[in-house]
C-alpha positions as MATLAB code, in Angstrom:
seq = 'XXXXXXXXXXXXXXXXXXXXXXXXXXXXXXXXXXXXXXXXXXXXXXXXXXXXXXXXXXXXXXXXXXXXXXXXXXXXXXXXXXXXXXXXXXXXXXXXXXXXXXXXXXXXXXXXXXXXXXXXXXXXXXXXXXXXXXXXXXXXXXXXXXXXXXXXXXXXXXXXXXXXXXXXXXXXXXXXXXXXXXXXXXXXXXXXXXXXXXXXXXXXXXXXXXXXXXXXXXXXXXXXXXXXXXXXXXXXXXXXXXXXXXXXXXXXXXXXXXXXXXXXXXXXXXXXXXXXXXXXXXXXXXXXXXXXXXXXXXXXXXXXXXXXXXXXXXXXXXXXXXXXXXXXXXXXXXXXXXXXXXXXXXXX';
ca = [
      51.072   85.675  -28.765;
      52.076   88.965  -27.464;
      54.151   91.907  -29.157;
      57.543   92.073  -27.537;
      60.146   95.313  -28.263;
      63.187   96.264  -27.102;
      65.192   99.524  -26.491;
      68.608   99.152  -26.525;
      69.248   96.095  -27.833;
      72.709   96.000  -28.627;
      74.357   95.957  -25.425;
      74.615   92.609  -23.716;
      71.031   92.777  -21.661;
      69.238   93.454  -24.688;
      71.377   90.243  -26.891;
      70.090   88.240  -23.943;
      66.993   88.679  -24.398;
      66.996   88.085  -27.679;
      68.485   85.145  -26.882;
      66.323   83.861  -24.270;
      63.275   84.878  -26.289;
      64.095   82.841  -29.096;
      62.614   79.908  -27.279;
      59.514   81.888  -25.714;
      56.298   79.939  -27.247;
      54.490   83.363  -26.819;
      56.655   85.724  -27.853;
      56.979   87.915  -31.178;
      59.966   90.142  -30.902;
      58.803   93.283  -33.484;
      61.610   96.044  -32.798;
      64.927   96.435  -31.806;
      66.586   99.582  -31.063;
      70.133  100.893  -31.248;
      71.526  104.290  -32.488;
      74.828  102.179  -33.553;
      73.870   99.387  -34.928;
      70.370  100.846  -36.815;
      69.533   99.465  -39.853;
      71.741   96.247  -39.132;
      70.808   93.121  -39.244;
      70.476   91.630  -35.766;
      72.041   88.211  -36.370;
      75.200   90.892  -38.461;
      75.920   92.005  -34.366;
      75.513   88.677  -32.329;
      76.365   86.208  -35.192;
      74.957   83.328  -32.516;
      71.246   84.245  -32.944;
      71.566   83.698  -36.521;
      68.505   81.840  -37.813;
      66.423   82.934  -34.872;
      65.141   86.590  -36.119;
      65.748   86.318  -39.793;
      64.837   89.922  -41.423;
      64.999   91.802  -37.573;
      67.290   94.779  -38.064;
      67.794   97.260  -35.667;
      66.089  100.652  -35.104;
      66.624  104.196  -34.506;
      65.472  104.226  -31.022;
      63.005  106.953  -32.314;
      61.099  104.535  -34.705;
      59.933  103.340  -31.401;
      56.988  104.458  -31.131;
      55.879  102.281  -34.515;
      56.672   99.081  -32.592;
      52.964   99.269  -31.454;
      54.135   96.467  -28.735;
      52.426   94.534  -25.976;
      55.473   95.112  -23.661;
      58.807   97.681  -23.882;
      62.093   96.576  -22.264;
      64.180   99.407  -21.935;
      68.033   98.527  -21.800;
      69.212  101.887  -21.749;
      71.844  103.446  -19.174;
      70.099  105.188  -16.138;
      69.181  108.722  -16.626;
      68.621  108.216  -20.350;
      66.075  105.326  -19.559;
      63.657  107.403  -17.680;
      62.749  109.809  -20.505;
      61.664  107.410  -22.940;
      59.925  105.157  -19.938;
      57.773  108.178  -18.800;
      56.517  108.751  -22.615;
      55.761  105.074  -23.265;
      54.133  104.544  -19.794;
      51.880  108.046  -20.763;
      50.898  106.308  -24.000;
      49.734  103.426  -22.176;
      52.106  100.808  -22.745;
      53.617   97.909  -20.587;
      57.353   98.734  -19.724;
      60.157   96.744  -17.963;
      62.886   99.306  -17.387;
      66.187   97.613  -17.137;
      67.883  100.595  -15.765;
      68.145  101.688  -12.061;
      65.823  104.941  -12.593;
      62.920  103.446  -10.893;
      64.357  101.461   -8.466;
      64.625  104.132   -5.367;
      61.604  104.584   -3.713;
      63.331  107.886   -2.134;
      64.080  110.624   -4.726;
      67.037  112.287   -2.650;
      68.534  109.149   -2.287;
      68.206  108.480   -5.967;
      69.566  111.893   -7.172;
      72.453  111.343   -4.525;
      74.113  108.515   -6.114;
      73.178  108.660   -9.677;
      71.720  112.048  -11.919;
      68.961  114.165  -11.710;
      65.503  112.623  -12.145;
      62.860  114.002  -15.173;
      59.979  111.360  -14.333;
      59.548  111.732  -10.564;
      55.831  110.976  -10.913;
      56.840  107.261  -12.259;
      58.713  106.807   -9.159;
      56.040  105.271   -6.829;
      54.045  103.772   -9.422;
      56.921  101.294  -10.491;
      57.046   97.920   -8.687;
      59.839   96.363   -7.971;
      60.384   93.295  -10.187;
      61.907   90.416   -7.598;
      59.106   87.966   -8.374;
      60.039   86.147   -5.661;
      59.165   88.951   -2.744;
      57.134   91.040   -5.101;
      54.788   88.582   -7.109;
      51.545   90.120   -6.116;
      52.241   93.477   -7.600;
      54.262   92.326  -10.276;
      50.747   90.963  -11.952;
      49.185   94.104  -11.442;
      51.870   96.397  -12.775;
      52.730   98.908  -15.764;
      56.184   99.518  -14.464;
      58.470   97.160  -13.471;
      61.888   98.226  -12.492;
      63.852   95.250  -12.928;
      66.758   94.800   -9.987;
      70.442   94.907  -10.365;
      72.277   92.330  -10.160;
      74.333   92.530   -6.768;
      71.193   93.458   -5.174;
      69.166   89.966   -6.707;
      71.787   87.653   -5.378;
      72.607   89.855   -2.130;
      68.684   89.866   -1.468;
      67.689   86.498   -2.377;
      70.651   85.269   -0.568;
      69.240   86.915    2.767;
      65.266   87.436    2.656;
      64.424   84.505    4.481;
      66.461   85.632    8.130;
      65.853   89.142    7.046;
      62.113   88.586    6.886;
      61.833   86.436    9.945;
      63.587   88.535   12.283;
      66.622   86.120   12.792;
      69.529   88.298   12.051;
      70.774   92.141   13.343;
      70.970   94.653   10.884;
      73.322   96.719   12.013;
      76.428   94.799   11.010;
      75.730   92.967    7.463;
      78.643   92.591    5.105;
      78.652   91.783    2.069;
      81.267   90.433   -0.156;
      80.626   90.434   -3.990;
      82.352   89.364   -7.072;
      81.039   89.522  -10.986;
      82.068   88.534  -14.364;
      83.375   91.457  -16.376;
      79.410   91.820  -18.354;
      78.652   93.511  -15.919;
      80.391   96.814  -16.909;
      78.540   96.205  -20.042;
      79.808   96.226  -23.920;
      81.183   99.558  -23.906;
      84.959   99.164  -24.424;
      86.903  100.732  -21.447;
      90.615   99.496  -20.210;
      90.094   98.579  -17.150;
      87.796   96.087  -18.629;
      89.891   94.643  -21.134;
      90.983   91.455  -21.768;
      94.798   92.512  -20.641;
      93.313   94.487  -17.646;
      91.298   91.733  -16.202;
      93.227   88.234  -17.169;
      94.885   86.930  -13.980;
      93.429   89.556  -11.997;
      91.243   89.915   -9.394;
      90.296   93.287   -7.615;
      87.977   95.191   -5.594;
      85.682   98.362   -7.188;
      83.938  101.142   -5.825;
      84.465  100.182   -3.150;
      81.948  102.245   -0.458;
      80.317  103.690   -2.811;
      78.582  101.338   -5.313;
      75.637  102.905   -6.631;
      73.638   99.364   -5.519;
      74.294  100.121   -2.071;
      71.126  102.092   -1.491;
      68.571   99.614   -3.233;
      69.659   96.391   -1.152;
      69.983   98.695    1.943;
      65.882   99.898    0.337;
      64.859   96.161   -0.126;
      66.729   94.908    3.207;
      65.141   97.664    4.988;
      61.342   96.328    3.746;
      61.995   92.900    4.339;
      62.973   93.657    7.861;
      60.303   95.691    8.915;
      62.902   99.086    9.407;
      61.945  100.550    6.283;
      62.159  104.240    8.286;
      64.740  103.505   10.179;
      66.705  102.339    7.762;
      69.406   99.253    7.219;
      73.162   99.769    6.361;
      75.459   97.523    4.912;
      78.768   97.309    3.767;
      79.149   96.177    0.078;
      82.102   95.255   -1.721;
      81.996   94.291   -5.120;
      85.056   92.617   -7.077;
      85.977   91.731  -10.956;
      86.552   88.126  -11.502;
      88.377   87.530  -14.840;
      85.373   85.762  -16.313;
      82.797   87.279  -18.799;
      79.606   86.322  -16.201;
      77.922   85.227  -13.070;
      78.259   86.707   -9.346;
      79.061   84.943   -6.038;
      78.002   87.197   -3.033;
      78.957   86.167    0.268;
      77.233   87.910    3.191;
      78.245   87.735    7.072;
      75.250   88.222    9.751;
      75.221   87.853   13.408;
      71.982   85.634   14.274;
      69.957   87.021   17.205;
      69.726   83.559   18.614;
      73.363   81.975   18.610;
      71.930   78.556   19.163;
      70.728   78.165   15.716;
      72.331   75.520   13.669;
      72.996   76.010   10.025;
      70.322   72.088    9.732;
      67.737   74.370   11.360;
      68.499   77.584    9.051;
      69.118   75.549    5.451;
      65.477   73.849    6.607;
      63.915   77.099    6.980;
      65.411   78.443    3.586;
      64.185   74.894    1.901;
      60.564   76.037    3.277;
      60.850   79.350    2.372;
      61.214   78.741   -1.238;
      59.961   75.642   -1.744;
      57.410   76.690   -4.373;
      59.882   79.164   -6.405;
      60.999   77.662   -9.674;
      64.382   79.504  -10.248;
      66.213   79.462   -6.653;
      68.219   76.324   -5.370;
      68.801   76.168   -2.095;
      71.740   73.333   -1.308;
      72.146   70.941    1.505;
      74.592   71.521    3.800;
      78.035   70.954    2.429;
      77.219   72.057   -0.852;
      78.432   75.666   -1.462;
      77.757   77.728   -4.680;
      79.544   77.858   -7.639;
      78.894   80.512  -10.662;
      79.106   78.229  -13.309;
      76.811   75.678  -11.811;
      74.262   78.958  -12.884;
      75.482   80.138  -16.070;
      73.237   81.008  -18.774;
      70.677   80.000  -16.480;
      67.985   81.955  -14.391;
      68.734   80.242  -10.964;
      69.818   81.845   -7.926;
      71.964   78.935   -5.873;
      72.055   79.564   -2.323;
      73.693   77.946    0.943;
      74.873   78.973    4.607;
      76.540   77.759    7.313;
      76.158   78.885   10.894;
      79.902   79.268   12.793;
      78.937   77.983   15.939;
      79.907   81.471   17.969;
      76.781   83.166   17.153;
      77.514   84.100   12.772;
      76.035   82.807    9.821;
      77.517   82.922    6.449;
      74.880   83.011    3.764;
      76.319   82.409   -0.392;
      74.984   82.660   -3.994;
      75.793   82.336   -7.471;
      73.928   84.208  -10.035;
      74.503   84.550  -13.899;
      74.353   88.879  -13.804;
      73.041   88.677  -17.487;
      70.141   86.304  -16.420;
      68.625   86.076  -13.057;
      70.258   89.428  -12.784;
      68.890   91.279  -15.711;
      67.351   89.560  -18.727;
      66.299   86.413  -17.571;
      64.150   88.178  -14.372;
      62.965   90.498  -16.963;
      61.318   88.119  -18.838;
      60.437   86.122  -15.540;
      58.224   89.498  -14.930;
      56.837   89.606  -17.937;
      55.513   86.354  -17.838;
      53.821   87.342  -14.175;
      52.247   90.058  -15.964;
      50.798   88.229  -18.908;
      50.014   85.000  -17.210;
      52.101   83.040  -18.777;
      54.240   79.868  -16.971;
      56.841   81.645  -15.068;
      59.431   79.600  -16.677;
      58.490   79.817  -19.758;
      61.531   80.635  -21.595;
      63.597   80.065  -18.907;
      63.753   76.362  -18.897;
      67.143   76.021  -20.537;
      69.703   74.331  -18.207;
      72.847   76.000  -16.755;
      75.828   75.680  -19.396;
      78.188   73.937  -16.864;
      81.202   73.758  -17.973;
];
């Protein structure tokens, strides 16, 4: 049984995991953070996990340090993450940061499209947590910087032609769109229930701050990590509270392939990973075939003139935040990598 705590509970990555935690066998979740909600009753904020943590309250995030934890997620926003990652990583402790501070291998590019960083020296020690590309350092680690959620299902979606060479890279599109979680629980209009109801729009559009890490993590798995890979990434807001469906257009370098001989070489390439589906031809994606779950559905077709179009569906709150989280920590402590994942997709 290991010590689990959690900093910045109250916003929907941190309820998830106390969610998805309340079925680890393992698990002993012993702090909870949150400057608004401290000294509240946990099951008082998220009324569904009643009966799970009877008598967990939440924490000024400065009692932290009195956790005395086996592992730290941090759930805070980037730039305030990094401060308390770099003192709980000094003391010695286990942390899966949540944020995007430790996701940029390249500190310019970092400090380009989000804030100034205050724990550069963390920066290369953190591994990044996609257990499916990264497994071997993920057991090794004392930083994990846990991806975002466009860049899971964007990378996921493309590893296997990005990895063996099939596809350019000079002309990848991608074409997102996520439930409304993922501008988190702070209240903001053009998140609203009014706002988003019936509606259906593009955001940031060119300048989404997860454009550098899946042009970072396209670049490795492509073998141009200096030279670089570009993309252009669209995200949209569906009027539904979670899940993302990315679709990505690539050219194929040989224009014979057929999307039998490409869904067989996806089928191969993660045949041994628990959490990613990959569907036979036909069969396309849909988000709520993945909600509340911690699968990544994928499927492509090849158009005959040379294109493939590659598609998944991701819950942004699981397999895009908490559920990977916890997917990494079980890497880390050797526990089954499913454990406390096992939970089927909600449906309908």
């Amino acid at each position: 049984m290991i010590k689990v705590a959690i900093i910045g509970g109250s916003g929907y990555t941190g309820l998830e995991l106390l969610r998805l935690l309340a079925t680890h066998k393992s698990v002993e979740v012993v702090s909870i953070t949150s400057r608004t909600y401290k000294a509240t009753l946990v099951d008082k904020v998220e009324p569904s996990l009643k009966g799970f943590y009877k008598g967990l309250h939440f924490s000024d995030p400065t009692d932290i340090d009195k956790a005395d934890a086996d592992i730290y997620f941090s759930c805070l926003p980037h730039g305030a993450s990094m401060e308390m990652v770099s003192r709980l990583i000094k003391a010695g402790k286990v942390v899966i940061d949540l944020s995007a501070d430790f996701r940029l291998k390249d500190l310019a590019t970092y400090e380009k499209w989000y804030c100034a960083h205050k724990a550069k020296d963390l920066i290369d020690e953190a591994v990044y947590g996609l257990p499916e590309l990264y497994r071997t350092d993920i057991k090794k680690a004392k930083l994990i910087a846990n991806p975002g959620c466009y860049p899971t299902g964007a990378t996921l979606a493309t590893a296997p032609l990005l990895k063996g060479g099939l596809v350019g890279t000079d002309s990848i599109i991608i074409d997102s769109k996520s439930g409304t979680s993922g501008a988190g629980r702070t209240a903001a209009i053009e998140t609203s229930f009014v706002e988003v109801a019936e509606g259906f729009k593009a955001y940031n559009v060119g300048i989404h701050r997860h454009t550098p890490e899946i042009e970072q993590t396209f670049g490795e798995l492509s073998g141009l990590k200096d030279k670089g890979v570009k993309v252009t990434f669209t995200p949209h807001l569906l009027p539904v509270s979670r899940g993302i469906l990315s679709t990505i257009y690539l050219q194929l370098n040989n224009k014979e392939q057929t999307t039998e001989e490409l869904l067989s070489l996806y089928k191969d390439f993660y045949s041994s990973e628990p959490f990613v589906r990959v569907l036979d031809e036909g069969e396309f994606p849909n988000i709520k075939d993945v909600r509340g779950s911690n699968f990544c559905d994928i499927a492509l077709r090849a158009d005959g003139r040379g294109g493939v179009v590659v598609i998944s569906a991701i819950d942004n709150l699981v397999k895009g935040a908490s559920g990977q989280a916890i997917q990494n920590m079980n890497i880390i402590f050797g526990f089954e990598e499913d454990e406390g994942l096992t939970s089927p997709p909600i449906g309908v």
